[in-house]
C-alpha positions, 0 to 999 in steps of 0.5 A: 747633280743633275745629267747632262742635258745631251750626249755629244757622241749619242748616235755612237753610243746608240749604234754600239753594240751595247744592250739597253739591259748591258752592265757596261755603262759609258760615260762621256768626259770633258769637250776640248779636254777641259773639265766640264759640267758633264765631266763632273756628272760623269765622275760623280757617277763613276764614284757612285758605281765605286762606293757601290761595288763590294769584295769579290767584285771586279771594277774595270776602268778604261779611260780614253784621251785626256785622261785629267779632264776625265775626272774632274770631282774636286775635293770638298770646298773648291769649285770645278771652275776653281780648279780648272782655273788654278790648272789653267794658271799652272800651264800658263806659267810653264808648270809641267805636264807632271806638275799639272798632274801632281796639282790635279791629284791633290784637288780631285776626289778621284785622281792618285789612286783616289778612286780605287780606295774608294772602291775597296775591298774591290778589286780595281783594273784601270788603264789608259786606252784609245777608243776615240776616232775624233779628237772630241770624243772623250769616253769612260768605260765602267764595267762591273764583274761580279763573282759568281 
């Protein structure tokens, strides 16, 4: 899976306060909240991170807006644009925001606590945030702690 060729939100990202050397990675999610080619790319790094932390480690993740396009890694044997237009079929014949939600965990590699089994026997802190100041930018927060 190859990165995505731009950041939408690189001049924000350069004028954090984050370090080069910082163990804080940002990771961008879907434009218009709809599960793209640089969601996925995110979320596949997002699961590398998980497989590579260990017991005693901390996994922290914030996720900011749209948090079902955040993670678009589909299971095996179905495509991103499968699932975007089975979820697109789902809403458009009035399926709820739980329905939807419920539909997304079963196709996703990461959704429904997905990602947290991955990262075991770490531990695992997620929560919903807002750290967005346009309706554009979509960010992931992944912060590794180790226990010294």
């Amino acid at each position: 899976m190859l990165p995505p060729q731009e950041s939408r939100n690189e001049d924000l990202i350069r004028k954090t306060l984050l370090q080069k050397d910082s163990v804080i990675k940002v990771f961008e999610g879907a434009k218009h909240n709809l599960p793209d080619e640089t969601a996925q790319f995110s979320a596949h790094e997002i699961k590398k991170i998980a497989e590579s932390v260990a017991e005693g480690d901390l996994l922290l993740v914030l996720i900011s807006g749209g948090g079902s396009a955040l993670l678009p890694l589909p299971v095996k044997d179905i495509s991103l644009a499968e699932k975007l237009l089975t979820i697109k079929a789902l809403a458009s014949s009035g399926a709820t925001i739980h329905e939807l939600n419920t539909i997304r965990k079963h196709l996703s590699q990461l959704k429904g606590g997905k990602l947290a089994e991955i990262a075991y026997p770490a531990k695992v802190l997620q929560t919903l945030i807002i750290v967005s100041n346009t309706i554009f930018m979509f960010l992931i927060w992944i912060y590794r702690c180790k226990k010294y």
